[in-house]
PDB file of N, CA, C and O in Angstrom:
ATOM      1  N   UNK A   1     115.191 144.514  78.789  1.00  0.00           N
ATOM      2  CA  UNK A   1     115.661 143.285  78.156  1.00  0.00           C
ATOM      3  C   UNK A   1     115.566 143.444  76.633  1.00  0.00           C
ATOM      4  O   UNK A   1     114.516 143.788  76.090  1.00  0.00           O
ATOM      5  N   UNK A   2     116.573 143.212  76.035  1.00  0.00           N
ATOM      6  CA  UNK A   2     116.461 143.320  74.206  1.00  0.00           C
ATOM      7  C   UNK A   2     116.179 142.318  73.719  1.00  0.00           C
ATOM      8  O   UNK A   2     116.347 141.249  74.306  1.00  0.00           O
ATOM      9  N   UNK A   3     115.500 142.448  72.096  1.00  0.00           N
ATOM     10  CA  UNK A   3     115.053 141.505  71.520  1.00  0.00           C
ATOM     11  C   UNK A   3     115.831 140.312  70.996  1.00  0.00           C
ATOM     12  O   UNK A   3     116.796 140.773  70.387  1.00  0.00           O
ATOM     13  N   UNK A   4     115.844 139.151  70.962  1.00  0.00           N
ATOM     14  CA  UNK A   4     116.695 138.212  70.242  1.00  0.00           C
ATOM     15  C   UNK A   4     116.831 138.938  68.621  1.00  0.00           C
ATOM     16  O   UNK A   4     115.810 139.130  67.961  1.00  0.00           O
ATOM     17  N   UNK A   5     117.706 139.171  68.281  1.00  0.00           N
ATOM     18  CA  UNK A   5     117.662 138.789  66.431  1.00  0.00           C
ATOM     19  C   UNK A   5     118.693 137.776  66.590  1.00  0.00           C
ATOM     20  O   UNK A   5     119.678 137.538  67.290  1.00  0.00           O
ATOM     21  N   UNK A   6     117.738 137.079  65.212  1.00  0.00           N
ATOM     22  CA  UNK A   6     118.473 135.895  64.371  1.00  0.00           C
ATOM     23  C   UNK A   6     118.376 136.332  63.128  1.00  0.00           C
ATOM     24  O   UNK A   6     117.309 136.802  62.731  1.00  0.00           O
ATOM     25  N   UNK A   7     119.700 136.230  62.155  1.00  0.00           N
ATOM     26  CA  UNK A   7     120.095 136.231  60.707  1.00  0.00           C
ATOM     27  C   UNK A   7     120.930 134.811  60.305  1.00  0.00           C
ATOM     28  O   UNK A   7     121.993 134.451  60.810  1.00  0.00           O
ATOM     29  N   UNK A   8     120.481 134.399  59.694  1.00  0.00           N
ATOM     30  CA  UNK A   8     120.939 133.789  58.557  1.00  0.00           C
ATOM     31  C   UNK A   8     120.583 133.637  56.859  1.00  0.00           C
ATOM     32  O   UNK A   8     119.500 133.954  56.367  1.00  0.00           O
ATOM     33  N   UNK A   9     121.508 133.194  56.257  1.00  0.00           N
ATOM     34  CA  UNK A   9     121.823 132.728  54.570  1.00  0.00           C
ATOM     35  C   UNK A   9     120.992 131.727  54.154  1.00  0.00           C
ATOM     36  O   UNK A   9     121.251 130.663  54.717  1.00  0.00           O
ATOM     37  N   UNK A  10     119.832 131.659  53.156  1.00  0.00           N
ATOM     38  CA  UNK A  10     119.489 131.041  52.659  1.00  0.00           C
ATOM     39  C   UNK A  10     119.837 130.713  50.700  1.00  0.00           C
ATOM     40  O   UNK A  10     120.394 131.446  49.883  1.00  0.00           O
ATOM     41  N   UNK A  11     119.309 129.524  50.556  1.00  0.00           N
ATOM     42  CA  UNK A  11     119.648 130.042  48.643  1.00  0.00           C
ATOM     43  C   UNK A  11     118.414 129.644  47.951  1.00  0.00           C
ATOM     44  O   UNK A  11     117.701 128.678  48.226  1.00  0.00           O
ATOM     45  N   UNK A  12     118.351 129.986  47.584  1.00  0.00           N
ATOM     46  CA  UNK A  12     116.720 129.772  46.647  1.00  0.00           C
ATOM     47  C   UNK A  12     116.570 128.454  45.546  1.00  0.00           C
ATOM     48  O   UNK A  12     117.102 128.556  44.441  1.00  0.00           O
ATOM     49  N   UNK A  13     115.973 127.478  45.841  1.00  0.00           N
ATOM     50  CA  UNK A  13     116.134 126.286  45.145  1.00  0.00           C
ATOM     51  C   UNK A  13     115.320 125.934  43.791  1.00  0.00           C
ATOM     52  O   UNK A  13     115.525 125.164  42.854  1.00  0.00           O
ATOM     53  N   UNK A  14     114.088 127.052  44.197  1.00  0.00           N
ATOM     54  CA  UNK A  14     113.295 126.430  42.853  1.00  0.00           C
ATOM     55  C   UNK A  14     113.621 127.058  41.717  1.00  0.00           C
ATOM     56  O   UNK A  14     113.969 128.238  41.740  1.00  0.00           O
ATOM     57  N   UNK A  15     113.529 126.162  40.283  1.00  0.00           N
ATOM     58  CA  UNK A  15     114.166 126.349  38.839  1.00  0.00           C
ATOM     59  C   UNK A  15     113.112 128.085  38.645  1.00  0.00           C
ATOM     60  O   UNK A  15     113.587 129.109  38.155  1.00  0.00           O
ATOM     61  N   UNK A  16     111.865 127.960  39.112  1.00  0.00           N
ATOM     62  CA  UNK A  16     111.189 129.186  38.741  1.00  0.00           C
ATOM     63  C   UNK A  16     111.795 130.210  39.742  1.00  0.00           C
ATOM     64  O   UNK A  16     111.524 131.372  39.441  1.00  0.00           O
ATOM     65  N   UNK A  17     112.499 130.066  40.783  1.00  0.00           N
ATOM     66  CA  UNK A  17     112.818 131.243  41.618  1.00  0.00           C
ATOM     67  C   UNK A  17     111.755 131.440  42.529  1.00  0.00           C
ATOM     68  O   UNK A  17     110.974 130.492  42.613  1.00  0.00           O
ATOM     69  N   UNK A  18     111.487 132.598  43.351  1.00  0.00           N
ATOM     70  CA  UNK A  18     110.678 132.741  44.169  1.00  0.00           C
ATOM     71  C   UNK A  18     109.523 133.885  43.127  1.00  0.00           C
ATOM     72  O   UNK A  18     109.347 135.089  42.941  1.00  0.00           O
ATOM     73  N   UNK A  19     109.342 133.455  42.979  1.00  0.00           N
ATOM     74  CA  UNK A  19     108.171 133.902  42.159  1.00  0.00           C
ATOM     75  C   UNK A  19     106.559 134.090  42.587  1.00  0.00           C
ATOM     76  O   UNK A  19     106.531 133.297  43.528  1.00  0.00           O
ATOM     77  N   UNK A  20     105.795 134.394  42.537  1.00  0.00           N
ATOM     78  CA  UNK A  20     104.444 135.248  42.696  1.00  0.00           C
ATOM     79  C   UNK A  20     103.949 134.137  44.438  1.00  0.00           C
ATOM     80  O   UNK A  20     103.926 134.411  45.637  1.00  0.00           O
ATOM     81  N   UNK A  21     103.700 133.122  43.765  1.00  0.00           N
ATOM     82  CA  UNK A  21     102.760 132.115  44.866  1.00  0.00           C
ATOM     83  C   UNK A  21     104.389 131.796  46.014  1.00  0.00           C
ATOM     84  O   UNK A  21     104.833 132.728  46.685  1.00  0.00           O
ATOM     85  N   UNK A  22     104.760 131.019  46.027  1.00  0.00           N
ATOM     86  CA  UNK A  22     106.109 131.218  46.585  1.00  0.00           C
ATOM     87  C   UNK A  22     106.082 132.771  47.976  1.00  0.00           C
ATOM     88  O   UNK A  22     106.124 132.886  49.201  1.00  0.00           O
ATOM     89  N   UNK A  23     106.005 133.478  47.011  1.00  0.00           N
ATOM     90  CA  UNK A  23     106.049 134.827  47.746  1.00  0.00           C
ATOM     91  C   UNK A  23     105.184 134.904  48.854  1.00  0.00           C
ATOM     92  O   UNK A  23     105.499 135.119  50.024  1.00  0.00           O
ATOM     93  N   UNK A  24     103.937 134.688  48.324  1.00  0.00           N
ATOM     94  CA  UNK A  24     102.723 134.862  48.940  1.00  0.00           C
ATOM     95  C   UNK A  24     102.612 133.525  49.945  1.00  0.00           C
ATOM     96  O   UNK A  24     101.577 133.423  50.604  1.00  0.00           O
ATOM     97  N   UNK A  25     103.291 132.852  50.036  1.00  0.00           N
ATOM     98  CA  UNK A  25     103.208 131.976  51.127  1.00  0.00           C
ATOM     99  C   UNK A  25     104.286 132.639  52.034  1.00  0.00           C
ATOM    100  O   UNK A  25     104.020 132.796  53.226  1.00  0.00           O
ATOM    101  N   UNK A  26     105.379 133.000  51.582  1.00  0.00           N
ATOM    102  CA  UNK A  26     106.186 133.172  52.543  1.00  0.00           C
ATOM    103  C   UNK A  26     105.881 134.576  53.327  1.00  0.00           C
ATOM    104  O   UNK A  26     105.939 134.694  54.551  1.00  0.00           O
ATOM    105  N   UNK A  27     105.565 135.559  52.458  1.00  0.00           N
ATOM    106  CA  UNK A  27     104.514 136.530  53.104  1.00  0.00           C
ATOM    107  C   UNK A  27     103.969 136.269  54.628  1.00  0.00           C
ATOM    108  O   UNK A  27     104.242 136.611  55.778  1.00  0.00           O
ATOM    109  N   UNK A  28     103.042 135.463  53.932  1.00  0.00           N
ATOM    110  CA  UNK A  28     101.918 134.546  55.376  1.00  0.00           C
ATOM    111  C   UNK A  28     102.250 133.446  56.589  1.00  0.00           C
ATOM    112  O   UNK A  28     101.707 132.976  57.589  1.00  0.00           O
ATOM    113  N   UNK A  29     103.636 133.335  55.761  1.00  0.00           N
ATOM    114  CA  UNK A  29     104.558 132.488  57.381  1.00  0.00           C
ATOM    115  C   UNK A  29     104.862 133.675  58.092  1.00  0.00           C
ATOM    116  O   UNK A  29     104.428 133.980  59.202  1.00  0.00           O
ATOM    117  N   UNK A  30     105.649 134.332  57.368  1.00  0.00           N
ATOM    118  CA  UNK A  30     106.183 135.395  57.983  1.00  0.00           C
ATOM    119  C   UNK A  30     105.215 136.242  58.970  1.00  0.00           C
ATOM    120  O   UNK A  30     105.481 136.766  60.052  1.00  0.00           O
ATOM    121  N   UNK A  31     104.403 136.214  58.478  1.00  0.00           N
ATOM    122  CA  UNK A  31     103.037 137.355  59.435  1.00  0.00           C
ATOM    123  C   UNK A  31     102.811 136.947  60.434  1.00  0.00           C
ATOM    124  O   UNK A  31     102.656 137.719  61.381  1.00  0.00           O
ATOM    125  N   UNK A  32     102.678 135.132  60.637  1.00  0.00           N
ATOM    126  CA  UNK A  32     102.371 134.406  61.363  1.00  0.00           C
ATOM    127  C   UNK A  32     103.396 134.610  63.121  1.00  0.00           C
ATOM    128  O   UNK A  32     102.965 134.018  64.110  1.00  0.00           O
ATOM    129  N   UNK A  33     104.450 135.325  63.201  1.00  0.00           N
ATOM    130  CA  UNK A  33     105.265 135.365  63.888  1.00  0.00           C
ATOM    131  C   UNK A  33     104.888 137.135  64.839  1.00  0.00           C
ATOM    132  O   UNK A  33     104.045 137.973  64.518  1.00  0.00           O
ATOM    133  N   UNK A  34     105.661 137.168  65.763  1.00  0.00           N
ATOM    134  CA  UNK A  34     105.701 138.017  66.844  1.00  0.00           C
ATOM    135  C   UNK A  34     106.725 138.816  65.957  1.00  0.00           C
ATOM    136  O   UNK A  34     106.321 139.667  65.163  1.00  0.00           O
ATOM    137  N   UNK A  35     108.271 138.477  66.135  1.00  0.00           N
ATOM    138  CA  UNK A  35     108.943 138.715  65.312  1.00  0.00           C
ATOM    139  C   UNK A  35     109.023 139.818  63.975  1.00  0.00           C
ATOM    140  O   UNK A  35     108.209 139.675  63.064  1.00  0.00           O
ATOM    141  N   UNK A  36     109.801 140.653  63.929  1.00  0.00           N
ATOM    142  CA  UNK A  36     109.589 141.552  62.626  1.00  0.00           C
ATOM    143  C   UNK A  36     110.630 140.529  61.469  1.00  0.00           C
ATOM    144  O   UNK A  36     111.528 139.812  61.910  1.00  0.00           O
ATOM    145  N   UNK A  37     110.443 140.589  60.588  1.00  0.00           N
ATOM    146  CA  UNK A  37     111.074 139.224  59.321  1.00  0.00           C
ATOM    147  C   UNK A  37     111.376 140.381  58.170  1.00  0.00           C
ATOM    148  O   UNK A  37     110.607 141.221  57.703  1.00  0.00           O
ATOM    149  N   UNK A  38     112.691 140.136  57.898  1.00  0.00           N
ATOM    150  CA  UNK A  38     112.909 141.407  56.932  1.00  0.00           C
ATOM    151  C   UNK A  38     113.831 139.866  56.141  1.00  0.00           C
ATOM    152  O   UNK A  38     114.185 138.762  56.555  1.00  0.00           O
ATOM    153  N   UNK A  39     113.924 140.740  54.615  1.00  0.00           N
ATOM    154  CA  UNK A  39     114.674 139.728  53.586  1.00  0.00           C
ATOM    155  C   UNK A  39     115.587 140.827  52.707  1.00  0.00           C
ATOM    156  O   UNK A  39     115.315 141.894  52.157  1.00  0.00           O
ATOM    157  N   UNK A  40     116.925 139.952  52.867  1.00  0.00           N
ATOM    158  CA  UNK A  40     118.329 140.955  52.069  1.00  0.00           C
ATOM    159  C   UNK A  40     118.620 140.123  51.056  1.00  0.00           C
ATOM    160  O   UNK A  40     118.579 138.902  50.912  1.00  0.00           O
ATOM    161  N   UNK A  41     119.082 141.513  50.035  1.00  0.00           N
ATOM    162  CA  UNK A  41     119.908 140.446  49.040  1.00  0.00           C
ATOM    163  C   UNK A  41     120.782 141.587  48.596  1.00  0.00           C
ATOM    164  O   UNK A  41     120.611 142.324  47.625  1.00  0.00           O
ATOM    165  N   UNK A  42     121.960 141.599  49.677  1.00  0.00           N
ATOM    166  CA  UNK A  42     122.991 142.238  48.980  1.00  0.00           C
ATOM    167  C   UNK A  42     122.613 143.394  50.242  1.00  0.00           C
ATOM    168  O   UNK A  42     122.357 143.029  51.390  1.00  0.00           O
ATOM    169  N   UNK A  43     122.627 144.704  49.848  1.00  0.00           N
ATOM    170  CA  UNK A  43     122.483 145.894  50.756  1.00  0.00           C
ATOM    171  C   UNK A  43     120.911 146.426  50.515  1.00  0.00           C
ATOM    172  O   UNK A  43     120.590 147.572  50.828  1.00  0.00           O
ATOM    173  N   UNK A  44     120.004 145.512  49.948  1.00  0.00           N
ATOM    174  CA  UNK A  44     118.311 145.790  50.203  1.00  0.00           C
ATOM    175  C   UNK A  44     118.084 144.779  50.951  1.00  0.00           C
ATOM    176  O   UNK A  44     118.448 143.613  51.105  1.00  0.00           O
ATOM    177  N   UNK A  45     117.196 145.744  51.490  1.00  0.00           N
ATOM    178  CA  UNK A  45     116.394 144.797  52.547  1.00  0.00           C
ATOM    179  C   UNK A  45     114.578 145.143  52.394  1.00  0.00           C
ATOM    180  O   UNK A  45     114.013 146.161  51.994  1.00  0.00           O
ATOM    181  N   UNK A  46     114.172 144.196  52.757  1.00  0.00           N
ATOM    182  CA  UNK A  46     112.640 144.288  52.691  1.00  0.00           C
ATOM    183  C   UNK A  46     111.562 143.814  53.491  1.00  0.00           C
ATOM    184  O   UNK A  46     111.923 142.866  54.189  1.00  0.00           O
ATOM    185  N   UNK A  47     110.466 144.105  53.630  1.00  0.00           N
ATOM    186  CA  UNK A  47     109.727 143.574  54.714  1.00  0.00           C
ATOM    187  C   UNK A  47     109.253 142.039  54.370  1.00  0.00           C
ATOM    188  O   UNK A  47     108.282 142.041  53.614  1.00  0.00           O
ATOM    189  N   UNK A  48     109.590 141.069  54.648  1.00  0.00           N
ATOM    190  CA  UNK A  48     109.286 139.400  54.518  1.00  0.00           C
ATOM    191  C   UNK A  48     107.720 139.367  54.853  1.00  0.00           C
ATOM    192  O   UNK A  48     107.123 138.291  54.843  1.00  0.00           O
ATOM    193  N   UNK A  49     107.169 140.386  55.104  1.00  0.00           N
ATOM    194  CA  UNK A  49     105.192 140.438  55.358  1.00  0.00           C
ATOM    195  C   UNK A  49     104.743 141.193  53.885  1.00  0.00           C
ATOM    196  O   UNK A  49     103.530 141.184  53.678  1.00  0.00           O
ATOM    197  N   UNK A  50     105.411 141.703  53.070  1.00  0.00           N
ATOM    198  CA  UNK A  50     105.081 142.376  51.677  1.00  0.00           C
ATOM    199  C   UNK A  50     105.240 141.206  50.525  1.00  0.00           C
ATOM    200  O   UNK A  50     106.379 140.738  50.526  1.00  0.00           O
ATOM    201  N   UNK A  51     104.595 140.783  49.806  1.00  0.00           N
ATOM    202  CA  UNK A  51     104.466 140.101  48.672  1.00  0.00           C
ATOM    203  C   UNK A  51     105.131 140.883  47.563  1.00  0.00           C
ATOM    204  O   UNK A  51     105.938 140.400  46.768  1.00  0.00           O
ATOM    205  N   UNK A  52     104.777 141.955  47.581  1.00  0.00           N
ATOM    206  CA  UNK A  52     105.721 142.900  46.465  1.00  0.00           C
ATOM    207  C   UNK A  52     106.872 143.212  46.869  1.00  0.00           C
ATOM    208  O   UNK A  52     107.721 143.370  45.991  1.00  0.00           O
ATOM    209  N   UNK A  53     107.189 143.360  47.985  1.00  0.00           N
ATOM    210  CA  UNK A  53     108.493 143.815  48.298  1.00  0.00           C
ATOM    211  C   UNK A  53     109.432 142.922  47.964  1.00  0.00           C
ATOM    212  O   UNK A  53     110.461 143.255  47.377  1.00  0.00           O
ATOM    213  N   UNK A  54     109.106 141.473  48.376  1.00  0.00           N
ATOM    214  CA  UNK A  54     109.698 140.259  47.872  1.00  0.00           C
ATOM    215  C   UNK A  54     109.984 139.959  46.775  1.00  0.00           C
ATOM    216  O   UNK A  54     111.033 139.378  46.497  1.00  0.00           O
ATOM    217  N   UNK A  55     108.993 140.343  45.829  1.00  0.00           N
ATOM    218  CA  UNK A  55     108.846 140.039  44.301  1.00  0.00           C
ATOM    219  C   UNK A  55     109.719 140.738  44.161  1.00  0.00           C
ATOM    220  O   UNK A  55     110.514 140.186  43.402  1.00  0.00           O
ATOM    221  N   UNK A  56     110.230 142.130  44.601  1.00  0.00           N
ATOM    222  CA  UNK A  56     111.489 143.159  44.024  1.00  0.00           C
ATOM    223  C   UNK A  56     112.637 142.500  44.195  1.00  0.00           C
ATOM    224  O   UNK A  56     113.537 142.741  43.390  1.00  0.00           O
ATOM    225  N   UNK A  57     112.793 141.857  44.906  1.00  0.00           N
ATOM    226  CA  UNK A  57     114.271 141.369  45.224  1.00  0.00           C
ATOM    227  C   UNK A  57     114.608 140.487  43.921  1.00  0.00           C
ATOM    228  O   UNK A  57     115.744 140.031  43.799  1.00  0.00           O
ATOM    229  N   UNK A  58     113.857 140.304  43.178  1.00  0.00           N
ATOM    230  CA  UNK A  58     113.744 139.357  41.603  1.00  0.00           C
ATOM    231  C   UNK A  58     114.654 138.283  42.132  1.00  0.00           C
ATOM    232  O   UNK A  58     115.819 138.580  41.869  1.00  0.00           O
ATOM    233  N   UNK A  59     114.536 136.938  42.898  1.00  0.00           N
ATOM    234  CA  UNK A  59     115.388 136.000  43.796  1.00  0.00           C
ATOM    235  C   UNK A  59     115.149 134.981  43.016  1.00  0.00           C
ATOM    236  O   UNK A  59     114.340 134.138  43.400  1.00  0.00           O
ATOM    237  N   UNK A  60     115.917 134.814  41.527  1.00  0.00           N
ATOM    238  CA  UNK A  60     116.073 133.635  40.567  1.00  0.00           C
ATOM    239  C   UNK A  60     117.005 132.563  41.346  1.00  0.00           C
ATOM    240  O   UNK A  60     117.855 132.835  42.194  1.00  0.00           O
ATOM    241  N   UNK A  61     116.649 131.280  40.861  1.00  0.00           N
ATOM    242  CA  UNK A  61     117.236 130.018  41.512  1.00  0.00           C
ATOM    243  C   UNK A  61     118.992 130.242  41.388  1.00  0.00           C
ATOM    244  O   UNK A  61     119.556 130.601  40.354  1.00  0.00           O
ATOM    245  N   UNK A  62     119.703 129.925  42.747  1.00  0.00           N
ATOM    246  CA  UNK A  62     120.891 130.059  43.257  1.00  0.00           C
ATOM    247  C   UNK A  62     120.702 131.801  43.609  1.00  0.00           C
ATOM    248  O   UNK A  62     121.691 132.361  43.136  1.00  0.00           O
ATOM    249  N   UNK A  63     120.040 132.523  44.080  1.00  0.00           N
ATOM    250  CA  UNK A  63     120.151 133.607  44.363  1.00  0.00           C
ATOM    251  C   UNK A  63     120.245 133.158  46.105  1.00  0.00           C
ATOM    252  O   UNK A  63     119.515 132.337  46.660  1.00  0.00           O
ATOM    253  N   UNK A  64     121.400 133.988  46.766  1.00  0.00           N
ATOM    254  CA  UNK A  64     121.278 133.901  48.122  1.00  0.00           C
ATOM    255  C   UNK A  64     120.809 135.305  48.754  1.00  0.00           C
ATOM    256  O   UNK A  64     121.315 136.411  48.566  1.00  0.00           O
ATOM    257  N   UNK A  65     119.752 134.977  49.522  1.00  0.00           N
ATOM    258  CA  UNK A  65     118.802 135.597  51.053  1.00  0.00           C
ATOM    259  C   UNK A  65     119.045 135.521  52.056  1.00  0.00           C
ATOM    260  O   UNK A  65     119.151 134.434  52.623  1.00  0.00           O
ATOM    261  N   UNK A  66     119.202 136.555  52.578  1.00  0.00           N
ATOM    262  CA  UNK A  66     119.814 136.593  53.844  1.00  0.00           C
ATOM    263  C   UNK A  66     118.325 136.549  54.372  1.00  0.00           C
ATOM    264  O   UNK A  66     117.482 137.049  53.628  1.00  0.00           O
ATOM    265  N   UNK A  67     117.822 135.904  55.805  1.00  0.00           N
ATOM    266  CA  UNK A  67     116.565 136.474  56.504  1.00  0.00           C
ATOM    267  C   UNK A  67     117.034 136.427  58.090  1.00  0.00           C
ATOM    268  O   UNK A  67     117.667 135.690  58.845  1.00  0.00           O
ATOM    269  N   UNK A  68     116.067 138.128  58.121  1.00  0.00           N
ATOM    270  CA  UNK A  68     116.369 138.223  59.829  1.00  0.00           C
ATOM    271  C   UNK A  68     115.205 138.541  60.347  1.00  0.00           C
ATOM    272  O   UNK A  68     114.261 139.098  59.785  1.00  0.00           O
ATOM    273  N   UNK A  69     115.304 138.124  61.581  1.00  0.00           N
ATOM    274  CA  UNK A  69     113.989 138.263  62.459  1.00  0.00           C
ATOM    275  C   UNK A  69     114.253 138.854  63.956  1.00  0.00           C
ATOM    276  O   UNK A  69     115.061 138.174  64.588  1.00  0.00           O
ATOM    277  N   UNK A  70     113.808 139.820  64.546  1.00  0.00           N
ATOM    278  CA  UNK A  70     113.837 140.396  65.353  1.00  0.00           C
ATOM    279  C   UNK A  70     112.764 139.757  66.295  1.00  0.00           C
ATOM    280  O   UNK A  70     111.771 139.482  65.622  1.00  0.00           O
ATOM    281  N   UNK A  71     112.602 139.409  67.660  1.00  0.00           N
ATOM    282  CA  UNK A  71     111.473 139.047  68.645  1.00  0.00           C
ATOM    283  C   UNK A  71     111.844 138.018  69.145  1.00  0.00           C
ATOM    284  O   UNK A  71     112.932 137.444  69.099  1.00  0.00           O
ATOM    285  N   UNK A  72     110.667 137.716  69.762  1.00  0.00           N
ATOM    286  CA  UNK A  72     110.799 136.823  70.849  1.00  0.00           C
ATOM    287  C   UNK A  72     110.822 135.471  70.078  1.00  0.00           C
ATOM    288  O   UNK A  72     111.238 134.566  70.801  1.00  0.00           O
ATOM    289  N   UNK A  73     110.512 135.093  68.879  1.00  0.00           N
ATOM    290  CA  UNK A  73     110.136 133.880  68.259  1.00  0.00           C
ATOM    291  C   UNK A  73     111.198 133.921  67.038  1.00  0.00           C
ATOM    292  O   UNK A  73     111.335 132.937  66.311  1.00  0.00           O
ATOM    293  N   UNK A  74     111.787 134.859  66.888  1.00  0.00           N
ATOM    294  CA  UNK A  74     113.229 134.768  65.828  1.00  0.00           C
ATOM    295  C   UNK A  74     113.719 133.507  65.572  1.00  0.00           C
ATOM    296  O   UNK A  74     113.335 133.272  64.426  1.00  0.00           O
ATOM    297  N   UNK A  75     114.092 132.940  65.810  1.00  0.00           N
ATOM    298  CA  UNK A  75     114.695 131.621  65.671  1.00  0.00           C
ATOM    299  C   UNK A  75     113.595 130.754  64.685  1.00  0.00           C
ATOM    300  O   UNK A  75     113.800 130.416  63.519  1.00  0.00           O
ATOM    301  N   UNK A  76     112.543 130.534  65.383  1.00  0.00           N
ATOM    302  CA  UNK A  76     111.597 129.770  64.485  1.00  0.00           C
ATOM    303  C   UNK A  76     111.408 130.867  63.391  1.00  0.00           C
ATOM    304  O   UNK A  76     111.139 130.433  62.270  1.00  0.00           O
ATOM    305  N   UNK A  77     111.491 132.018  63.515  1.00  0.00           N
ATOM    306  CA  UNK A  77     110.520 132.402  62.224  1.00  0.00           C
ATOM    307  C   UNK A  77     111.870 132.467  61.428  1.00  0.00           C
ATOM    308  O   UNK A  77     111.611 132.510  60.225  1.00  0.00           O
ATOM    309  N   UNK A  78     113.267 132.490  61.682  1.00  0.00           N
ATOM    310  CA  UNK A  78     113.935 132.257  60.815  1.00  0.00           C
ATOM    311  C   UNK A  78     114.231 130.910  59.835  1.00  0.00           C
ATOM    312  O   UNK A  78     114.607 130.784  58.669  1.00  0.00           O
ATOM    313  N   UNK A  79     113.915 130.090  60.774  1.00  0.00           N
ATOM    314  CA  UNK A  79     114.040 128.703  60.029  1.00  0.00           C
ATOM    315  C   UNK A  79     113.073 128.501  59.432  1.00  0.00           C
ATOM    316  O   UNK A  79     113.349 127.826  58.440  1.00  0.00           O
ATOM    317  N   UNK A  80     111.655 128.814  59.523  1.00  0.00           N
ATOM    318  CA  UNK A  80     110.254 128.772  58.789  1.00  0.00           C
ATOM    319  C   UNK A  80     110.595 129.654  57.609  1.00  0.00           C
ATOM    320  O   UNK A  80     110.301 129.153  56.524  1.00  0.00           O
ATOM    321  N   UNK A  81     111.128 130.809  57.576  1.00  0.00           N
ATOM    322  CA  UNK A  81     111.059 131.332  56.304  1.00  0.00           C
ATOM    323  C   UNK A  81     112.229 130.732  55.438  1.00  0.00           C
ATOM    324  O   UNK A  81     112.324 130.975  54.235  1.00  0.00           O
ATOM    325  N   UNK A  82     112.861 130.161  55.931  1.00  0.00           N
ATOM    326  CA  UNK A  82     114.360 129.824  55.539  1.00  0.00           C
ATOM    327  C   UNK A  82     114.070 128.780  54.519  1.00  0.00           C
ATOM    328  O   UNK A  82     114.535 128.813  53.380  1.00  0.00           O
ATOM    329  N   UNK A  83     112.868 127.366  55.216  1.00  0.00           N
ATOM    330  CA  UNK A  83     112.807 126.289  54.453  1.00  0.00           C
ATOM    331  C   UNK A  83     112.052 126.996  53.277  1.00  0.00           C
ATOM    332  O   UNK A  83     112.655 126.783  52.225  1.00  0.00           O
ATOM    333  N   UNK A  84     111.012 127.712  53.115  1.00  0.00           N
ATOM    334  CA  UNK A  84     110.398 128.071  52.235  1.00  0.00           C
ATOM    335  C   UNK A  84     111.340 128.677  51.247  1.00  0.00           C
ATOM    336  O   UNK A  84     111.158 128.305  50.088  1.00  0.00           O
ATOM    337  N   UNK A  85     112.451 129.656  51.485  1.00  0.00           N
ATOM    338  CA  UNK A  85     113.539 130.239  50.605  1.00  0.00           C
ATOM    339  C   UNK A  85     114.019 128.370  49.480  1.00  0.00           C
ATOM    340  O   UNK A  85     114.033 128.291  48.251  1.00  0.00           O
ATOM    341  N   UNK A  86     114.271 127.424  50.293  1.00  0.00           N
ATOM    342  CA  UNK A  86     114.834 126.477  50.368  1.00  0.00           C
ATOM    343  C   UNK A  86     114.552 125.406  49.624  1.00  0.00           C
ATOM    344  O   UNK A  86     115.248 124.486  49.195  1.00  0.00           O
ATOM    345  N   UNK A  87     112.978 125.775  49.509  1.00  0.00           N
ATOM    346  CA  UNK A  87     112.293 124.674  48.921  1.00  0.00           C
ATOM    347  C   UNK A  87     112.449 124.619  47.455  1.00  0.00           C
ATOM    348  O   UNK A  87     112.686 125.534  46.666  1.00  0.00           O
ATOM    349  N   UNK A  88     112.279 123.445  47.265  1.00  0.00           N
ATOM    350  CA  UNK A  88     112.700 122.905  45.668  1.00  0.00           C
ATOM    351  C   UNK A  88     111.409 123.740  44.887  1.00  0.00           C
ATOM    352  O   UNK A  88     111.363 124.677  44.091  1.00  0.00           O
ATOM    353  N   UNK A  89     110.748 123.176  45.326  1.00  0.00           N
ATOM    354  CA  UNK A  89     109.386 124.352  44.202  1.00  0.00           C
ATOM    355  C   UNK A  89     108.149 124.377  44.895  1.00  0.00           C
ATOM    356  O   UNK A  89     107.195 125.002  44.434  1.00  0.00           O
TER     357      UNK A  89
END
């Protein structure tokens, strides 16, 4: 039996961007899942459990993120990381 993946488009809302703390929460949603959580922007992709890896994607406000999640819990962990992409600040 294969794994669900879910991908979708997010856009980044806060005026600071996703920046240091931001990161580090979404980091720790992300971990929180069965699911592997990777984050694109463009043709990089990165592990959504790395705080630095995230920080590379430099994801200033109106930048769009793609996030995908592989597992059994994909769906939620896509929409959990999604609102956080999402959030105003």
């Amino acid at each position: 039996m294969s794994e669900a993946m879910v991908e979708q488009e997010f856009t980044v809302r806060s005026e600071l961007g996703l920046h240091a703390r931001p990161a580090g929460k979404l980091a720790s949603v992300a971990g929180r899942f069965a699911a592997e959580v990777t984050l694109g922007r463009g043709d990089e992709w990165v592990s959504g459990t790395s705080v630095l890896s995230i920080l590379c994607l430099a994801a200033t406000q109106g930048t769009t993120l793609t996030v995908r999640a592989v597992g059994d819990d994909a769906e939620q962990a896509v929409m959990e990381v999604g609102a956080l992409i999402e959030a105003p600040d």
